[in-house]
C-alpha positions in Angstrom: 0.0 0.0 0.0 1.3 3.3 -0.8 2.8 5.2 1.9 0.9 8.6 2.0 -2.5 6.9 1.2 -1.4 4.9 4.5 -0.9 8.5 6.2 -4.8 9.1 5.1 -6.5 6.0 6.5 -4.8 6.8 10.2 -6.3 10.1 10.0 -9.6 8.3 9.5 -8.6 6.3 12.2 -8.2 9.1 14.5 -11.1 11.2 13.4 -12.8 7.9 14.3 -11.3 7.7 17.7 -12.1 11.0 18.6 -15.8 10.2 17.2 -15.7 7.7 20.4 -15.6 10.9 22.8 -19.1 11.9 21.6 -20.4 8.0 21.7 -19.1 7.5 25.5 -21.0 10.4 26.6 -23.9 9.6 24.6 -23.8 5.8 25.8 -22.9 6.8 29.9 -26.5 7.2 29.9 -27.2 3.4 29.1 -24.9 1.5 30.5 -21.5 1.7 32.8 -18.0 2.1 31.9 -16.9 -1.8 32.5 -20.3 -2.7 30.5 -19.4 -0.5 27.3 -16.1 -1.5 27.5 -17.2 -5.5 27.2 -19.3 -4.8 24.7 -17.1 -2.1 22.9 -13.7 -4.9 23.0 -16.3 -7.7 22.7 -17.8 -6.9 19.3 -14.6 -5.5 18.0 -12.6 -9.0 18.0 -16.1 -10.7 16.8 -16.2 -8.1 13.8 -12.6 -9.0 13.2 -12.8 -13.1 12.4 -14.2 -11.9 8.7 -11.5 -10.0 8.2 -8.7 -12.9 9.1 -10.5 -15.0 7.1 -10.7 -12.5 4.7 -6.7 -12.0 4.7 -6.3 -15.7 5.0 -4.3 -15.0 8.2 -2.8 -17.9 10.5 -4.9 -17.9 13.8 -1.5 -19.7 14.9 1.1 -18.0 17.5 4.2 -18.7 19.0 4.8 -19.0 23.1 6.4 -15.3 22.6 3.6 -13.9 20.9 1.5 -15.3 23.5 3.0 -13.9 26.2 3.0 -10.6 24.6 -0.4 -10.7 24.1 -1.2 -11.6 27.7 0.7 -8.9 28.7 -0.7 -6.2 26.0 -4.6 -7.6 27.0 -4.0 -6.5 30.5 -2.5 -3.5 29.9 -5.5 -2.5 27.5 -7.8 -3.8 30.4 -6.0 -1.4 32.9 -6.1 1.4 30.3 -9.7 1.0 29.5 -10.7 1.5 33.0 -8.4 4.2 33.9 -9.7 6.2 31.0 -13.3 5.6 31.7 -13.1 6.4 35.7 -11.2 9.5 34.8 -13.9 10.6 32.5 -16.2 9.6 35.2 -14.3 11.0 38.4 -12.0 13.7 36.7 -12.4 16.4 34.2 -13.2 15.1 30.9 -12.2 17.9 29.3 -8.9 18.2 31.2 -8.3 14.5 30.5 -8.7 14.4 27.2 -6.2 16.8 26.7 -3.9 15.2 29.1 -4.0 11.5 28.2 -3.7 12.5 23.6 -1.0 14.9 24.8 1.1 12.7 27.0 0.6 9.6 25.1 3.2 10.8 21.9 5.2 12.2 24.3 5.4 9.4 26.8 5.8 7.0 24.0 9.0 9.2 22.7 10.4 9.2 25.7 10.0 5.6 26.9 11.7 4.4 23.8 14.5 7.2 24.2 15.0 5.5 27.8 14.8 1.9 26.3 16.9 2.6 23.6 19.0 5.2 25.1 19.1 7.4 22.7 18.2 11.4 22.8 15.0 13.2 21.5 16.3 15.7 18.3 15.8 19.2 18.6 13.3 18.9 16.0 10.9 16.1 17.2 11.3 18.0 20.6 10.2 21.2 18.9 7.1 19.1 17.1 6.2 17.4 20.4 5.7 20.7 22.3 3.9 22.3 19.4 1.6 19.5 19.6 1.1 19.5 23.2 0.4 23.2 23.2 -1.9 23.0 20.4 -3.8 20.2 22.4 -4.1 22.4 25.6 -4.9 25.6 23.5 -8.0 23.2 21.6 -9.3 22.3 25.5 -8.9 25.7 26.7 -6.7 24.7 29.6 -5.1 27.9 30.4 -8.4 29.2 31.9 -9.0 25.9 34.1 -8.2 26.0 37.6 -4.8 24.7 39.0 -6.6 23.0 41.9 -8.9 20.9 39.5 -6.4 20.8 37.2 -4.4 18.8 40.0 -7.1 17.0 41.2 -6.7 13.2 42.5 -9.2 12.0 40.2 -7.3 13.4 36.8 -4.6 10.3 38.2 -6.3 7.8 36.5 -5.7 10.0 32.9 -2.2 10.1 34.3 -2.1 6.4 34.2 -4.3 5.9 31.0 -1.8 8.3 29.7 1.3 6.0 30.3 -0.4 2.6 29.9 -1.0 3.4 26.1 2.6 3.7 25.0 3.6 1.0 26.8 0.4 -1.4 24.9 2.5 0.0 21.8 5.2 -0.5 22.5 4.6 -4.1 23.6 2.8 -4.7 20.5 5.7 -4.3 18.2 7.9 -6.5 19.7 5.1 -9.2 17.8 7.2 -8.8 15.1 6.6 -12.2 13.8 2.5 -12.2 14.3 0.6 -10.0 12.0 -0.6 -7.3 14.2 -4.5 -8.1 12.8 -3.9 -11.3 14.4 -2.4 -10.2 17.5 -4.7 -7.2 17.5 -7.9 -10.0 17.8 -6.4 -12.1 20.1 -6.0 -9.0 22.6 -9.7 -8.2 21.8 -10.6 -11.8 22.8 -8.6 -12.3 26.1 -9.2 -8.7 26.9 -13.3 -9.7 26.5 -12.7 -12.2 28.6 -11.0 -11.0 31.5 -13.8 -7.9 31.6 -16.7 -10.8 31.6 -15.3 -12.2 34.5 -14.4 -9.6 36.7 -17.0 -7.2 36.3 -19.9 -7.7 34.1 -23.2 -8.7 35.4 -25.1 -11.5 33.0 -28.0 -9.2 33.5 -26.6 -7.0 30.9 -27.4 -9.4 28.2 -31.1 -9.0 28.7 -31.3 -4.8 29.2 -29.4 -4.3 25.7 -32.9 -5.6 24.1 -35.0 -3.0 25.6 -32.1 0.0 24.5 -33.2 2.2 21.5 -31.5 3.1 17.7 -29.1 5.3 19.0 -27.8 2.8 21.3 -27.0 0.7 19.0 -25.7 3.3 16.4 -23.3 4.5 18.7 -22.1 0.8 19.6 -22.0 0.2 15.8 -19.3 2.9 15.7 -17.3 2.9 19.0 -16.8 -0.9 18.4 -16.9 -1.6 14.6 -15.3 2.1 13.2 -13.7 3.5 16.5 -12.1 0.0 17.5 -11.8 -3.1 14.9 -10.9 -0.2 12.2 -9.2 2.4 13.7 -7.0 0.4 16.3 -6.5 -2.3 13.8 -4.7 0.8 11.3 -3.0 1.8 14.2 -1.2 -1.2 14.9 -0.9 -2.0 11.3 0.7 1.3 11.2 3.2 0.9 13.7 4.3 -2.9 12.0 4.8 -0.5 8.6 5.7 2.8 10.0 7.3 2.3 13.5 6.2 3.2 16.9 7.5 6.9 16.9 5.4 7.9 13.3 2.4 6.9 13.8 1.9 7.5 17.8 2.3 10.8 16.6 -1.4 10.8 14.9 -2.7 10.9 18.4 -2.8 15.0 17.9 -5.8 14.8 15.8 -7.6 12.9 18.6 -8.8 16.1 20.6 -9.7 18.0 17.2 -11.5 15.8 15.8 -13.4 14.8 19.1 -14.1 18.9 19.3 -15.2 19.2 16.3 -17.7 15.8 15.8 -19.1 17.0 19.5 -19.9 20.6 18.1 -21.5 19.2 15.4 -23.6 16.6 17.5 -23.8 17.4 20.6 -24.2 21.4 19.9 -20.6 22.3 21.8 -19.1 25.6 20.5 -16.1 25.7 18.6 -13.7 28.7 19.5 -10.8 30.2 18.2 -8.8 28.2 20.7 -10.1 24.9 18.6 -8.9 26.6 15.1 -5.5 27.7 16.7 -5.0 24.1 18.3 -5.9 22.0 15.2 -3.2 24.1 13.4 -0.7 23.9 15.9 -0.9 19.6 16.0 -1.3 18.8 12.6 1.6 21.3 11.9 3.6 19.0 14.4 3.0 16.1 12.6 3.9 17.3 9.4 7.3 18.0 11.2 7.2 14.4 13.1 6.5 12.5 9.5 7.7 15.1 6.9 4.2 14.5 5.4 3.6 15.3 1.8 0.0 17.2 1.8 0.3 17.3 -2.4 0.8 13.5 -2.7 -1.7 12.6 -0.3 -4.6 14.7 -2.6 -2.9 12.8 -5.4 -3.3 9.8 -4.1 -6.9 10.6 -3.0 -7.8 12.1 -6.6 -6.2 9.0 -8.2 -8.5 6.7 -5.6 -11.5 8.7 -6.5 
């Protein structure tokens, strides 16, 4: 596949992440956060056998690839959580901003650590452009320090760290394809959520919830999960941790912009200034080329 049409399917991938904010606060009023994330991780790795089929992929792993994917299921368990109880306990706002912020950044500098080698002068120049353009889009410089600091906003800390390291952990799979190791995450992941906090009684409420239930489960799990996460990891088997970690920036726009349109939020100049400010960064992180990406797009068309 070529290389910038790749660039174009994980900024569908992270429009559709940031699509998820709007469907979490739309689908907090049906259900909890350990229910939607069973049934967000649940559907996701049944949505994905088609697929390996579809590929022809091996279902077969090594001993290392399992252990990996022990390891990444209970660090995406873990992250799941802490995101949803910081939404639920911190400020959402705040958090988003926080967790798409520190996840590029956390991610550069865990591998600088592991690899022990130093951050250049221009990816640390594009990593605080990004981060400032992520706190200018949330408006954090009018927030106060003592919410700002609050105990609940640790679980974003957390979410924030967890994240990279579930990267990171999934490229060491060099020898599975990550759509494989990607579904066998799902399904252990599923699994470990059933038995620890979900309630069977969930199984008969979901037939009394409505349309937009299910709509929004449709795309949290189908779009925002078994297509956007499966690009990601794709991404970083083809592109490397580093690159495409970086894509994270467009999280918070996007999620912005999909709530003004649906859930009436107001878009400032803050929003404009941010968005320009993060994809500008990763146009320095990837030395993007915006012409041959429309190329490729016109040529697709």
């Amino acid at each position: 596949m070529d290389k910038n049409l790749f660039y174009f399917l994980l900024v569908l991938a992270m429009i559709f992440w940031g699509v998820s904010w709007v469907n979490v606060k739309i689908l907090s009023s049906y259900i909890n956060e350990y229910e939607l994330i069973f049934l967000r991780i649940g559907i996701s790795f049944i949505s994905m056998i088609p697929i390996l089929y579809f590929f022809k992929l091996s279902f077969k792993i090594d001993f290392k690839a399992l252990f990996l994917i022990l390891l990444a299921s209970v660090v995406l368990v873990v992250y799941s959580i802490s995101f949803f109880l910081g939404v639920e306990h911190g400020m959402a706002g705040f958090g988003g901003a926080l967790v798409t912020t520190l996840i590029p950044i956390n991610t550069f500098i865990i591998l600088a650590i592991i690899n022990r080698k130093t951050i250049s002068l221009k990816h640390s120049f594009a990593l605080i452009l990004g981060g400032f353009g992520v706190l200018t889009i949330l408006n954090v410089w009018n927030f106060d320090l003592n919410e700002i600091f609050s105990k609940d906003n640790i679980y974003f800390l957390i979410a924030s760290i967890l994240w990279p390291i579930l990267t990171i952990i999934s490229s060491k799979a060099v020898k599975t394809n990550p759509l494989v190791f990607t579904f066998y995450v799902y399904v252990i992941s599923t699994f470990i959520i059933y038995q620890f906090f979900i309630d069977n009684s969930l199984f008969n409420r979901t037939y009394s919830f409505d349309f937009i239930f299910w709509l929004n489960i449709f795309v949290i799990s189908i779009l925002s999960t078994t297509f956007a996460t499966s690009v990601y990891f794709v991404g970083i088997a083809k592109l490397g941790t580093n690159e495409v970690s970086s894509f994270i920036f467009l999280v918070p726009s996007s999620a912005l912009i999909l709530s003004a349109i649906f859930l009436d939020e107001e878009i400032t100049y803050n929003t404009i200034l941010g968005t320009i400010c993060t994809i500008t960064a990763i146009y320095i992180l990837n030395n993007l080329n915006v012409l041959r990406i429309l190329e490729v797009l016109k040529i697709k068309k």
